[in-house]
C-alpha positions as CSV (number, residue, x, y, z in Angstrom):
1,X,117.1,43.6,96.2
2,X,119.1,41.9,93.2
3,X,121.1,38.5,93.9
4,X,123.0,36.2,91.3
5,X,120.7,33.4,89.9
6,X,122.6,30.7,91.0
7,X,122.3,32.5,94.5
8,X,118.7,32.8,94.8
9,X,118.6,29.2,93.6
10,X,120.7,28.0,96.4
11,X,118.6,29.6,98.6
12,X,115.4,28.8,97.8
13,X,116.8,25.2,97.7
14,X,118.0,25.7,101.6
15,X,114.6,27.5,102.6
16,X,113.1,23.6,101.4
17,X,115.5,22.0,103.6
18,X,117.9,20.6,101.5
19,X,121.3,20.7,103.0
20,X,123.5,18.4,100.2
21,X,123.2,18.6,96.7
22,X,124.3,15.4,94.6
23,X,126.0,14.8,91.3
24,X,129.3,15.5,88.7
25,X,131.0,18.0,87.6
26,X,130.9,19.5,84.2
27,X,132.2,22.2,82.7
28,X,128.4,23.2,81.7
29,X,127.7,23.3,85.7
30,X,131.1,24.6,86.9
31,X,130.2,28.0,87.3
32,X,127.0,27.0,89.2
33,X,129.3,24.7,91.3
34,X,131.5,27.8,92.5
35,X,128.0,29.1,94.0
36,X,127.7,26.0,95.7
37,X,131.0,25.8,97.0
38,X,130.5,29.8,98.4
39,X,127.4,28.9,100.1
40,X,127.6,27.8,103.8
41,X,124.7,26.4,104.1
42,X,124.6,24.0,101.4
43,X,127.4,20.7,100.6
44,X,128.5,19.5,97.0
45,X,128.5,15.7,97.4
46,X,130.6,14.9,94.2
47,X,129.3,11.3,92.9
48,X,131.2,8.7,91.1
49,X,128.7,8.9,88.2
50,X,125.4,10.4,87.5
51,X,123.1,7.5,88.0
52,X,124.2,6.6,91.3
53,X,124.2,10.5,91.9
54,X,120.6,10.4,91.0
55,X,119.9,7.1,93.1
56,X,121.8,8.9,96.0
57,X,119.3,11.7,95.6
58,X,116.6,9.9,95.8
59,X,117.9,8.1,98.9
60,X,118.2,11.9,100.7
61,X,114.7,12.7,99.6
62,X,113.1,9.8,101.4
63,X,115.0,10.7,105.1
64,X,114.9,14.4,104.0
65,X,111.5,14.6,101.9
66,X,113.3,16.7,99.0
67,X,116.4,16.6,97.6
68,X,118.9,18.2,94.6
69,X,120.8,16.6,92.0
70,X,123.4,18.2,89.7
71,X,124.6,17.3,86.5
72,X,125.8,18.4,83.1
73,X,123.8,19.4,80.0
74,X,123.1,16.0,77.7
75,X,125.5,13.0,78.4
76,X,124.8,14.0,82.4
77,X,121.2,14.5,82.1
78,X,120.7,11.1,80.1
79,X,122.9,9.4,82.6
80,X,120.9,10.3,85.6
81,X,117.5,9.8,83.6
82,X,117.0,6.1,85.0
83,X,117.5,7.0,88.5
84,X,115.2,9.8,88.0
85,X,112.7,7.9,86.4
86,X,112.4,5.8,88.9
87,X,112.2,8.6,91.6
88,X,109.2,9.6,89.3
89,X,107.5,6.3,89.5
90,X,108.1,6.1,93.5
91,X,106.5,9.6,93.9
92,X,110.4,11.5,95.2
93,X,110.6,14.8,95.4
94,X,114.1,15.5,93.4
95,X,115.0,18.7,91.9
96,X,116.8,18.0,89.0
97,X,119.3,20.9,88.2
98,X,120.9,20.6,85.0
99,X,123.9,23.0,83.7
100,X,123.4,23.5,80.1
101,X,125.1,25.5,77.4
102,X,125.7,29.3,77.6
103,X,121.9,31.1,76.7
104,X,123.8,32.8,73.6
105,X,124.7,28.9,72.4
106,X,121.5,27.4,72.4
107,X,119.5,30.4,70.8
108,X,121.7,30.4,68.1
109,X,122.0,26.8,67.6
110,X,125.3,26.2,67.9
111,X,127.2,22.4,67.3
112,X,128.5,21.7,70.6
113,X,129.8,19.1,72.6
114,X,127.7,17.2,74.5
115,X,124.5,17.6,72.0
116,X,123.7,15.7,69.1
117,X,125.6,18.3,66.9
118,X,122.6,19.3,65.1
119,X,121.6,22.4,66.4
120,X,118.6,21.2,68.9
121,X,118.2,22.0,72.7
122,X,114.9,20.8,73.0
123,X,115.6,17.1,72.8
124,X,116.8,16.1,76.4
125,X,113.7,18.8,77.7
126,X,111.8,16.9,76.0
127,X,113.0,13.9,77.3
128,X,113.0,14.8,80.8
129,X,109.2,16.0,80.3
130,X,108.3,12.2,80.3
131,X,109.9,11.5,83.8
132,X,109.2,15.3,85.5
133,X,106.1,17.0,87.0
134,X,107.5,20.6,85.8
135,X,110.4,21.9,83.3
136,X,111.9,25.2,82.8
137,X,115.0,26.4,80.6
138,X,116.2,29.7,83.1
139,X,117.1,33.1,81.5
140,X,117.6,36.5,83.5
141,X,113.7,37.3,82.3
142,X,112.2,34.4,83.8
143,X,114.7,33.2,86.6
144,X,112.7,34.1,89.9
145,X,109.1,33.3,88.6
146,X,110.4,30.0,87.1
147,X,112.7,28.5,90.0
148,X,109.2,29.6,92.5
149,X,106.7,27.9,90.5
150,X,109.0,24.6,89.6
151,X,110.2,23.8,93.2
152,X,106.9,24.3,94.1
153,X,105.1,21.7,92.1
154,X,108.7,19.7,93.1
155,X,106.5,20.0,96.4
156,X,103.3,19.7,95.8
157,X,103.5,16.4,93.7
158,X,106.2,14.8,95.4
159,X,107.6,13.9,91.8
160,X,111.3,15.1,90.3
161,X,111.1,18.7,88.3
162,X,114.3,19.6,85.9
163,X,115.7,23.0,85.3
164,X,117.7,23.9,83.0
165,X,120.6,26.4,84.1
166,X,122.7,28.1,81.2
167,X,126.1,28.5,82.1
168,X,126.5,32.4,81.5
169,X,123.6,33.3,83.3
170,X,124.3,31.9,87.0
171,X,126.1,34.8,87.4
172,X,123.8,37.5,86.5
173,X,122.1,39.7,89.0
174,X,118.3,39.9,89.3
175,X,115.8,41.6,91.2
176,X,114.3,39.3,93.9
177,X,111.3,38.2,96.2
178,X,112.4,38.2,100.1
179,X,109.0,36.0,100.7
180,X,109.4,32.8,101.7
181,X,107.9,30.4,99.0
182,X,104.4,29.5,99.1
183,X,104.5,25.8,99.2
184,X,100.7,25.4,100.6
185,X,98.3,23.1,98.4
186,X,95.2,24.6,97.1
187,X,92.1,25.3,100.0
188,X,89.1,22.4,99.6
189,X,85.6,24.4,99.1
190,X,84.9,23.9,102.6
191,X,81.0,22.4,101.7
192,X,82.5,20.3,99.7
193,X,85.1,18.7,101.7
194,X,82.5,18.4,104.3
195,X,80.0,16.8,102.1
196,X,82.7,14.2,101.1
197,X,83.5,13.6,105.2
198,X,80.3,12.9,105.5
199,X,79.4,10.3,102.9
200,X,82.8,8.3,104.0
201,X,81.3,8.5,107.4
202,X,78.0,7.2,106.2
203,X,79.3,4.5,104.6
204,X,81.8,3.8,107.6
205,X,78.8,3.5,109.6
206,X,76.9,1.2,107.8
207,X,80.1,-1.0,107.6
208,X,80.5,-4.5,109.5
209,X,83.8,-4.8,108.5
210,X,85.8,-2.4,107.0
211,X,89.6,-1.9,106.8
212,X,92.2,0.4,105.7
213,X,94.5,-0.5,102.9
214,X,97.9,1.6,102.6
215,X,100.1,2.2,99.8
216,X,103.7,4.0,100.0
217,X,102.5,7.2,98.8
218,X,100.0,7.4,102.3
219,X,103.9,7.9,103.5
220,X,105.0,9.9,100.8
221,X,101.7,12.2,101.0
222,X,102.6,12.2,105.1
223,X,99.4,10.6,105.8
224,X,100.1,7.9,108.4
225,X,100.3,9.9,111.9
226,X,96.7,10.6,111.1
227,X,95.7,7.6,109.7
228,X,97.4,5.8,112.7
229,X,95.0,7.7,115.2
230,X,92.0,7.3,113.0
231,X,92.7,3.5,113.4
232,X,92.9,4.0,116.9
233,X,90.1,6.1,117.4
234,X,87.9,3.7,115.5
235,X,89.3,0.3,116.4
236,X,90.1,-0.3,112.7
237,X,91.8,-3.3,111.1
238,X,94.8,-1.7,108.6
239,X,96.9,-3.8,106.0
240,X,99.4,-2.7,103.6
241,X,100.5,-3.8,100.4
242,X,103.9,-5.0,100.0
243,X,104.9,-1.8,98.1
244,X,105.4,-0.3,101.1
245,X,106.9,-1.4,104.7
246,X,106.5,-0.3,108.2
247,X,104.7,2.7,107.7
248,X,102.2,2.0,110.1
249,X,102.4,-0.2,113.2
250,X,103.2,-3.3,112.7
251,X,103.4,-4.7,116.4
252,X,99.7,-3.1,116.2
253,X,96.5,-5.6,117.0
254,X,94.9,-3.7,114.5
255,X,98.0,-4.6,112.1
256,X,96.3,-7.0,110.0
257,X,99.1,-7.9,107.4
258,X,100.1,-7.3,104.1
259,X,97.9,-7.5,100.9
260,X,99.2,-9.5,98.2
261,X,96.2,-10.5,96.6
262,X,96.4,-14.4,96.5
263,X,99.8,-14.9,97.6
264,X,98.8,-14.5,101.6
265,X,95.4,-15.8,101.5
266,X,94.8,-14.5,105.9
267,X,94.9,-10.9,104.7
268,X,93.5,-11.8,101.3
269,X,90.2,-12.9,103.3
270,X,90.4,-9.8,105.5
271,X,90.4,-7.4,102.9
272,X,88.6,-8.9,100.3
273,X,85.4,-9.8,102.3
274,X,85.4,-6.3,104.1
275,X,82.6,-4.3,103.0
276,X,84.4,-0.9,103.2
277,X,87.9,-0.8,102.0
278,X,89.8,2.1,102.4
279,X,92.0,2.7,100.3
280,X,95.4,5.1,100.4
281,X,97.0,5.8,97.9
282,X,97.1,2.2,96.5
283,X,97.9,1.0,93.3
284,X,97.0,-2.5,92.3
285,X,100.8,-3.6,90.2
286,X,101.7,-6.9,89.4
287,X,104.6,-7.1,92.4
288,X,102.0,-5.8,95.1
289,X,98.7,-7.7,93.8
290,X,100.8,-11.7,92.8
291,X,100.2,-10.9,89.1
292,X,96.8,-9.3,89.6
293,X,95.3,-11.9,91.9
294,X,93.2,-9.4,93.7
295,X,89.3,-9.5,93.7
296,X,88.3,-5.8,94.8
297,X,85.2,-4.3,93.3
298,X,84.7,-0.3,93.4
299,X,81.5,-0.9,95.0
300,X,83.4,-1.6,98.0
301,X,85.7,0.5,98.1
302,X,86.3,4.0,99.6
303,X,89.6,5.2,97.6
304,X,91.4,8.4,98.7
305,X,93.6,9.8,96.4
306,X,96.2,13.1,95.7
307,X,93.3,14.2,93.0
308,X,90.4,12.3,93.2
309,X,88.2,10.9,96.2
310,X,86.0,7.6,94.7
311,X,83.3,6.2,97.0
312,X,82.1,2.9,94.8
313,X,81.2,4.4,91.4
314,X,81.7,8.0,92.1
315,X,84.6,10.4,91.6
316,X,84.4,13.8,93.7
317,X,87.3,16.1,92.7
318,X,89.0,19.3,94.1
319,X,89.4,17.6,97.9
320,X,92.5,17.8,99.5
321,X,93.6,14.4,100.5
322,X,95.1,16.0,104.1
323,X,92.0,18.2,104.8
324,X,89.7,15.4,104.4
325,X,92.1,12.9,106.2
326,X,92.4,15.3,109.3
327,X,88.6,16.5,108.6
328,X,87.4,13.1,109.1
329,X,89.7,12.2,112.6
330,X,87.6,15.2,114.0
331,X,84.2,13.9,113.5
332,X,85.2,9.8,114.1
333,X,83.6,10.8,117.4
334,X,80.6,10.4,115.8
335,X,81.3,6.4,115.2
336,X,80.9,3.4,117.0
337,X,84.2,1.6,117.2
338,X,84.2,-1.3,115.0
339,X,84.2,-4.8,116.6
340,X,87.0,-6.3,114.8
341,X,89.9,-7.1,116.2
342,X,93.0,-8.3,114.7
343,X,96.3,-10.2,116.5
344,X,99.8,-9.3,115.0
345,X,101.0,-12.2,112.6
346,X,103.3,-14.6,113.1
347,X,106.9,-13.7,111.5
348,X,107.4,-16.0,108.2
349,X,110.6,-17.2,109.9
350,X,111.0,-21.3,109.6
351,X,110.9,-22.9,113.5
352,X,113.7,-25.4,112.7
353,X,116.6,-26.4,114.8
354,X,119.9,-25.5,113.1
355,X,124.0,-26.9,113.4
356,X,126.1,-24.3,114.1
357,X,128.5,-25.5,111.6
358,X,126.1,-25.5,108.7
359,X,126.3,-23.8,105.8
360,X,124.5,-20.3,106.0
361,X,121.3,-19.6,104.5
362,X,117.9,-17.9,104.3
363,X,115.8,-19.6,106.9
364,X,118.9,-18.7,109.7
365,X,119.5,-16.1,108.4
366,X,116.7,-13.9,108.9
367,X,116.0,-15.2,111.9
368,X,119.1,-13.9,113.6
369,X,118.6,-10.1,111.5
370,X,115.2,-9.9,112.9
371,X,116.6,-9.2,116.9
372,X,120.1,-7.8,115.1
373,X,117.4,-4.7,113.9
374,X,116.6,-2.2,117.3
375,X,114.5,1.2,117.5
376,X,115.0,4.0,114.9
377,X,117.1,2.6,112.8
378,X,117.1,2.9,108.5
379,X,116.9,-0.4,106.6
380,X,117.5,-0.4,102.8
381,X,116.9,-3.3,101.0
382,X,117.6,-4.1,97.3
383,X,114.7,-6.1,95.7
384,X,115.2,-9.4,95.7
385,X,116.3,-11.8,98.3
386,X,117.1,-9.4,100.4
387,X,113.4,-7.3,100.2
388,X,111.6,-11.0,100.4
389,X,113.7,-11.7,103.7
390,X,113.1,-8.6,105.1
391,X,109.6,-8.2,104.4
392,X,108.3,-11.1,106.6
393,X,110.2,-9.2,109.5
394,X,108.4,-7.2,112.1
395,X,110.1,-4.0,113.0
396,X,110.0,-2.0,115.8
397,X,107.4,1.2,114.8
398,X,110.4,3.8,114.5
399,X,112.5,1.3,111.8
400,X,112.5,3.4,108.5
401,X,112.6,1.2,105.7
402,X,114.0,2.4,101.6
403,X,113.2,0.0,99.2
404,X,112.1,0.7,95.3
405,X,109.7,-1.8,94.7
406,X,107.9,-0.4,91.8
407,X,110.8,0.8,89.7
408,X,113.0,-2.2,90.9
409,X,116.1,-0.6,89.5
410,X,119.0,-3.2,90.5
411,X,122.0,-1.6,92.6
412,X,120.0,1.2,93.5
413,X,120.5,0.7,97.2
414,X,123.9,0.9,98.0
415,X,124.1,5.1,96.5
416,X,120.5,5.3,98.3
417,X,122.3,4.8,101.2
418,X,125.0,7.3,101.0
419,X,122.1,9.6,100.4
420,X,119.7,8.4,103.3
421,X,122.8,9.0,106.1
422,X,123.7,12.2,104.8
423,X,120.4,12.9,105.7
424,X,119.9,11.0,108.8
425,X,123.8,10.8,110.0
426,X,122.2,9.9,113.8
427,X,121.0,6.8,112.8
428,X,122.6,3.6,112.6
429,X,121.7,2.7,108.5
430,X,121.8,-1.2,107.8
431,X,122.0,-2.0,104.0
432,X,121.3,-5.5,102.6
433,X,122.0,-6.0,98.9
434,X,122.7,-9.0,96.7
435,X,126.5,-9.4,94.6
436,X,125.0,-8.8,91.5
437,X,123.4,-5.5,92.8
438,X,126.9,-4.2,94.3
439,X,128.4,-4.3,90.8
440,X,126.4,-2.2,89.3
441,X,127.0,0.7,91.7
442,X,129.8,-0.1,94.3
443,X,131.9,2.6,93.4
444,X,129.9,4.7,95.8
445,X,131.6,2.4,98.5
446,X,134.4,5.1,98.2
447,X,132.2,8.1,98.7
448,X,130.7,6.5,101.4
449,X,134.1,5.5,103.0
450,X,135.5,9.2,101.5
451,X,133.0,11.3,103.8
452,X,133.5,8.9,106.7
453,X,130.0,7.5,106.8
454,X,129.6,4.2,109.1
455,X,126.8,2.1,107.8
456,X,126.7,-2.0,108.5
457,X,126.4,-3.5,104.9
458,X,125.5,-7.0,103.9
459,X,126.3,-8.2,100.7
460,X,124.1,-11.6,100.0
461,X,126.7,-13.4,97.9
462,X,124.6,-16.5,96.0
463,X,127.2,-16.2,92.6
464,X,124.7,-14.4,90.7
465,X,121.1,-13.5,90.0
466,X,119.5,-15.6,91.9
467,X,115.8,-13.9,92.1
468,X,116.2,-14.0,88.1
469,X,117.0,-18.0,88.3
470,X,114.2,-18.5,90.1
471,X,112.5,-16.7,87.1
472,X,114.9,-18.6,84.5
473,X,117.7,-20.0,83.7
474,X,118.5,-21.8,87.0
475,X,121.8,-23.1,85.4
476,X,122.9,-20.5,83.0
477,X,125.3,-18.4,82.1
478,X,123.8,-15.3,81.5
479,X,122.5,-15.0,85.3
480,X,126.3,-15.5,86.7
481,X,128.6,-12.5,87.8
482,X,131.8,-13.1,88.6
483,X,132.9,-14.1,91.9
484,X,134.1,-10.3,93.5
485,X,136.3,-10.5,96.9
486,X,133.4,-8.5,98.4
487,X,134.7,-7.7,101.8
488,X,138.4,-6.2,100.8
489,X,136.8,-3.2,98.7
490,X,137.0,-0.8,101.5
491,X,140.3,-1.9,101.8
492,X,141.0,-0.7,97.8
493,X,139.0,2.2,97.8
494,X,139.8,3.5,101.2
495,X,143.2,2.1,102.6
496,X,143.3,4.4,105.3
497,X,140.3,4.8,106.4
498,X,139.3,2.5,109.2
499,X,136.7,-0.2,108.8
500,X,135.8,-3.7,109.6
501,X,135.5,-7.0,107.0
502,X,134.0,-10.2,107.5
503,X,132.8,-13.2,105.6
504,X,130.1,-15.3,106.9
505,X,130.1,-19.1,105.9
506,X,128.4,-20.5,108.5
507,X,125.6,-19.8,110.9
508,X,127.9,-19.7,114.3
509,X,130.1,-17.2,112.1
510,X,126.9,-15.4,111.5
511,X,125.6,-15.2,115.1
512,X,129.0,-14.1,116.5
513,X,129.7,-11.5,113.5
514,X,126.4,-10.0,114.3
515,X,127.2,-9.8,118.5
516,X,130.9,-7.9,117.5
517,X,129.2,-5.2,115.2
518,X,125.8,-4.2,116.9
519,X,127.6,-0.7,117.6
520,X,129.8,-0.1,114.5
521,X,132.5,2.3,115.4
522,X,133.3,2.5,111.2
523,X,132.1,1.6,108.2
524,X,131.2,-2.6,108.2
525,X,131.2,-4.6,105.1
526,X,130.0,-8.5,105.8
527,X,129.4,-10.8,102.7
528,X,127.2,-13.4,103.6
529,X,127.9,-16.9,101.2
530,X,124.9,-18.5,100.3
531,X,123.9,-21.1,98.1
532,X,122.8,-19.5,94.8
533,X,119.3,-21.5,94.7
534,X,118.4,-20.9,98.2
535,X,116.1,-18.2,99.1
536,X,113.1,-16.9,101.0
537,X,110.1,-19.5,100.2
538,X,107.6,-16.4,99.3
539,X,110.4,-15.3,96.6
540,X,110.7,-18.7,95.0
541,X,106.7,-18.9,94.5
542,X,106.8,-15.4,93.1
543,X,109.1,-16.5,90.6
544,X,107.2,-19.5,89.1
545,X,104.3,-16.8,89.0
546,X,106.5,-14.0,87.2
547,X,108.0,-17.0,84.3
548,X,104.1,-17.9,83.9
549,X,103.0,-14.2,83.3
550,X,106.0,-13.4,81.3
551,X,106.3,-16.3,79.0
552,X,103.0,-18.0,79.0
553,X,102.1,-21.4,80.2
554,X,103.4,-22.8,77.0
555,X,106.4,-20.9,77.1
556,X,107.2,-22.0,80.6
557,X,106.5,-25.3,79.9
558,X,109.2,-25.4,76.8
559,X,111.8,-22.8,78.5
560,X,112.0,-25.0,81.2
561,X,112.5,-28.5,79.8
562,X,116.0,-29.8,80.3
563,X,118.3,-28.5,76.8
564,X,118.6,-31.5,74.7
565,X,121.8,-31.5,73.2
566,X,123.0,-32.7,69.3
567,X,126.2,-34.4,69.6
568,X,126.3,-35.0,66.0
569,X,126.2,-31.3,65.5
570,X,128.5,-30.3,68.4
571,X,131.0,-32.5,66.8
């Protein structure tokens, strides 16, 4: 059977569940655009810009587990490049679709718009090589073999691909496969795997105290059902590292905090003096270790990886990470359950009596958002403030929780969140996200309020950067943004459609704000006014820690010594 390219692309993009695909038009992309727009089964979401097209993406991928984004050969590509970047470095599976030049353009060189004017098409590949798992430039030769084998490595990794899609080829006919595409990972030598099940189990057994310790990409592998009931099974303690949040139980007795190296010395004891650590997927980074405070030798350590399996010294490879997981749930039988048992922490919330009348801030604040949150809804958080607040919260076990705390691109959230209810439109989505965040990307406010989406946003107004004045700078200019009217921005990008606005100065207007919107019937902005130096107590310590790793103790030191000013000069 023969289809058009840009058909059997759309349709091998809706056979991997993707139902929106995100980003600008261009006249590079326009003729691939008319096959979206023909196909029923698939939804153009047209973006204000690229990057918060990309961000958006990425949102969609983490409800949806893929997602596509769309843009135009060079000044597109380069503008989505950060948010795909950091979709890279959070392990997001985005397929990047780029419309490029017509085929007969690019082979012959020719100076065009949008290019350099110099005759090369391989410098954005090359640049999207750095930040993709698998590239390909289509032509009617190679379309069907090359749009199989890059969505599946899309797959497979869980990391952005980019295809490039001339723009007089989508509609060319080509003979295609009606098979369903093969998106099943490689088969484990079955006497291997079992070898590796049982020297984990061996070393489980010998164990007094082990522990599992999670990283996001245990979620982003789809690891933690499993893991859950191996912890169940066995009676074993599980922490995670601050990377990640609410992936497993954390109302759990077997929840036994998160791993911050130093910086929460109860879990730091629990994992560093086990004598099995098990390791998912983790990654010791300065955010999730305080500045590498960690002391974890290999020798006790079991870590379980997407490629390689390590038990102390030794590296096994060619195991599948979800064979052995589920492997080694069938033969926990085989174990004593471990003695251990761990009681839930105590919320990081400050047990201090409060006038209704006072001025908002952090330590009531977060108190009253901690009951505000119920059962299966999304939280995204921007880093900062609002990440340090929430983290220290509890959430029920079906609370889904988007954050990028390894890329820590700022205003990331707010187009994350268009993407995430687009995928999720059942569930109520809470967004919290600082004013100097919002500027960056709060024209997606209108495509939010534009498709009728009803989220409940918080914008933590503290006149500027405040996680980066806790850094440096306390008093300077450079980490000030000017002073928005937050809550009347629906009200300019969206006159007509309905929505609520509130501003929160005070914790009784706080506590009654939060009673009239726990079931939003639209779309609910509420700027919260805080004091620009106030903030969660664990994000003030980490920023004494970051200005000492960044600038040394001697640069600290002299940065932060009141400015001693020359009159005679000034004058």
């Amino acid at each position: 059977m023969f289809m058009e390219i840009g058909q059997y692309l759309n349709q091998r993009l809706v056979e991997m569940g993707i139902g929106h695909v995100f980003g600008v038009p261009g006249d590079f992309n326009l003729s691939y655009l008319e096959q979206l727009e023909q196909d029923t089964n698939l939804a153009f979401i047209g973006n204000c810009n690229e990057l918060n097209a990309a961000y958006a993406a990425d949102g969609y991928a983490r409800q949806n587990g893929i997602a596509a984004l769309l843009t135009t050969y060079g000044v597109g590509d380069l503008s989505a490049i950060n948010g795909i970047a950091g979709a890279y470095a959070e392990g997001v599976a985005l397929v990047h679709i780029s419309g490029i030049p017509p085929l007969h353009a690019v082979n012959s060189g020719a100076l065009l718009h949008h290019t350099l004017v110099d005759g090369n098409y391989q410098n954005i590949m090359q640049c999207m090589r750095e930040f993709t798992v698998a590239q390909t430039r289509l032509s009617p030769s190679n379309a069907v073999a090359e749009i199989d084998r890059v969505l599946k490595q899309c797959v497979l990794q869980q990391r952005p691909v980019h295809i490039q899609l001339p723009s007089d080829i989508t509609h060319i006919r080509v003979e295609v496969n009606h098979k369903a595409l093969d998106l099943s990972p490689a088969q484990t030598d079955p006497v291997l795997l079992q070898q590796t099940v049982t020297q984990i189990l061996a070393q489980l057994k010998q164990a007094k105290r082990p522990i599992l310790l999670l990283d996001h990409p245990a979620s982003t592998w789809q690891l933690t059902e499993v893991l859950q009931q191996w912890a169940e099974q066995l009676n074993l303690p599980y922490a995670c590292l601050n990377t990640t949040k609410n992936i497993m139980d954390e109302a759990s007795a077997l929840f036994a905090g998160v791993y911050v190296g130093a910086a929460n010395p109860q879990t730091q004891v629990l994992v560093e003096q086990s004598d099995c650590v098990i390791a998912i997927g983790v990654r010791f980074t300065d955010v999730a270790t305080a500045f590498f405070s960690q002391k974890l030798h290999a020798q006790q350590m079991i870590s379980l990886n997407r490629d390689t399996i390590c038990i102390g010294e030794q590296q096994i490879v060619g195991v599948g990470l979800s064979e052995l997981c589920h492997a080694l749930l069938r033969r926990t039988q085989q174990l004593p359950q471990a003695k251990i048992n761990i009681q839930p922490q105590p919320l990081e919330l400050v047990a201090a009596d409060f006038e209704l009348e006072q001025a908002l801030s952090h330590a009531w604040l977060w108190q009253q958002i901690a009951p505000f949150i119920r059962a299966d809804d999304v939280i995204v958080a921007e880093i900062g403030t609002a990440n340090a607040g929430l983290s220290s919260l509890v959430f029920p076990k079906s609370v889904d929780y988007i954050a990028q705390p390894i890329w820590g691109s700022i205003g990331y959230t707010l187009p994350a969140l268009l993407g995430s209810m687009l995928a999720a439109p059942k569930r109520r989505h809470l967004l919290f996200i600082g004013d100097g965040s919002i500027q960056l990307t709060i024209q997606e406010l209108s495509t939010i309020l534009r498709l009728g989406l009803k989220p409940i946003i918080f914008v933590l107004n503290n006149g500027g950067y405040t996680i980066e004045r806790l850094i440096m700078g306390e008093n300077a200019r450079y980490n000030d943004v000017q002073n928005w009217q937050y809550s009347q921005f629906a009200q300019v990008f969206a006159a007509n459609q309905p929505h609520q606005a509130h501003v929160v100065h005070t914790h009784q207007q706080l506590s009654e704000t939060l009673n009239h919107v726990q079931v939003s019937q639209s779309l609910c902005l509420i700027e919260l006014k805080l004091q620009p130096m106030d903030a969660p107590e664990r994000l003030k310590q980490f920023g004494q820690v970051v200005a000492r790793y960044d600038y040394g103790d001697y640069g600290y030191t002299k940065l932060n010594q009141p400015k001693q000013i020359d009159y005679q000069d000034a004058i």
